[in-house]
N, C-alpha and C positions, 0 to 999 in steps of 0.2 A: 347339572351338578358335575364339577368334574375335579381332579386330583393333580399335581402338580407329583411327578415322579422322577427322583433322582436314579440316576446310571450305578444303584446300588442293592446288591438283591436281596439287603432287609426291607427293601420298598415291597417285595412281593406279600411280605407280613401286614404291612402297612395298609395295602390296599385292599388287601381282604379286608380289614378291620375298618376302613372305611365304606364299603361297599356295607356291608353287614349295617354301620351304622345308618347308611341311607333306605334301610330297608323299613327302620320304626317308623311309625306311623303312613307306612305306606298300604296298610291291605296287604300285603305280604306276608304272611309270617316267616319267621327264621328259622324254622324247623319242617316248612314246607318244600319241597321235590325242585319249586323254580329256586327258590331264595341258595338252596344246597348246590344247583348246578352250575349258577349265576356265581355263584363265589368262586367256583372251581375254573371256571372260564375266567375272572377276573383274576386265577392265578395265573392262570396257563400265557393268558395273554400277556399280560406285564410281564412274567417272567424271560418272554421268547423278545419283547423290547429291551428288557433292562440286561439279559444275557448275551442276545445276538448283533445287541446298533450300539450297546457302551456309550450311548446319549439319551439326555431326557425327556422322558415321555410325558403325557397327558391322557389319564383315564379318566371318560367321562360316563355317565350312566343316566340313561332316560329310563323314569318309570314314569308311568299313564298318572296323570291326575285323579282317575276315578278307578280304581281297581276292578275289573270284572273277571267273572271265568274266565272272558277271553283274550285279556288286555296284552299288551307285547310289552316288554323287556328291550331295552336295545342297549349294550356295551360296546364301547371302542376303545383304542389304541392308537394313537397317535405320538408317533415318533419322529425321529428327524436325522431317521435314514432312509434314502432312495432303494436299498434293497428289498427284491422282491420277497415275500413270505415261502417259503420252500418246504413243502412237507417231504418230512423224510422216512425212510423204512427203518425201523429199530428195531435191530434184531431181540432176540429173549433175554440178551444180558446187558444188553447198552441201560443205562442208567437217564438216558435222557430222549429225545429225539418224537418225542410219541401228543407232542402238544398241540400239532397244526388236527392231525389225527382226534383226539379227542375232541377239539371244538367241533370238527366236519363230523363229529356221530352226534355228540351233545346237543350243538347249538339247531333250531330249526333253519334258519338261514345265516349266513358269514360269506364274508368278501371285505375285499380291501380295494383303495384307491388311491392313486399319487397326490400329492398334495405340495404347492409353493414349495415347502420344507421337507418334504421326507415324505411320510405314507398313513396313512389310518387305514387299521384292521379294525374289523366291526362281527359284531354278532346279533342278534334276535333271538327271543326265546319265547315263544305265546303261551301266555298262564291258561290251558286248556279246562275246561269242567270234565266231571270224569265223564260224562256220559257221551257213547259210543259214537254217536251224530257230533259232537262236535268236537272228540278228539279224531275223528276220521277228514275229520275239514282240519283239524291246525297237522296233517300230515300223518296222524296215527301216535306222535309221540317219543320222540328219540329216548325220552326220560321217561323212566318209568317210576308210576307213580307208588311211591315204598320206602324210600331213604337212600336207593341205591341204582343203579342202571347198570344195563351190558351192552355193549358195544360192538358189535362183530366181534367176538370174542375178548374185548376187554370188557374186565367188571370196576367198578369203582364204587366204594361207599363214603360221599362227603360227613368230613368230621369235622 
């Protein structure tokens, strides 16, 4: 499944509202910890294409065929600029800058790769069961599972 996203940052509205609708009927609910954090990275990520390369992007979204406790999530980004991703330090008052940062707490795995055209950013997120054996396998859980997560000191509650 994927999204055709224009170089404009009502796309970022867009694409949540997209992502959200690829969620029905998938075993996911919408009000569940992955589907909450899955959105938040589908901001984060388009917004850092549609702000930083001012060219259009391509969000695409794999969800598993058969939903389980343990199924993976995979989001990208693909845009059609050669710049590297650059996580930066934001201070307490910068208003922006903290998006490479949140996906590297949130997502369990992210990386990017060059591509013919420009670059795909990617993420993974394993729909874990609560039980301790096997959030201790999908890594312990960057997200916590409650409506909300903390981050090394960032908190965030997906609305």
């Amino acid at each position: 499944m994927q999204l055709e996203i224009r170089p404009d940052p009502a796309e970022v509205g867009r694409a949540r509202r997209w992502a959200r609708s690829r969620l029905v009927g998938s075993g996911i609910q919408a009000d569940e910890p992955l589907a909450e954090t899955l959105i938040l990275l589908v901001s984060e990520l388009v917004t850092n294409a549609v702000v930083h390369t001012g060219r259009p992007a391509v969000l695409r979204l794999s969800l598993p065929h058969a939903v389980t406790e343990e199924a993976t999530v995979r989001l990208e980004v693909a845009d059609r600029s050669g710049r590297a991703p650059v996580p930066r330090c934001a201070d307490d008052d910068a208003t922006g800058g903290r998006g490479l940062a949140l996906v590297d707490g949130l997502a369990d795995r992210w990386g990017w790769s060059v591509e013919s055209t420009g670059k795909r950013i990617w993420c993974e997120l394993d729909r874990c069961s609560k039980s301790p054996e096997v959030a201790a396998a999908c890594g312990g859980g960057a997200v916590a599972y409650g409506g909300g997560a903390a981050v090394e000191g960032l908190a965030y509650e997906a609305v």
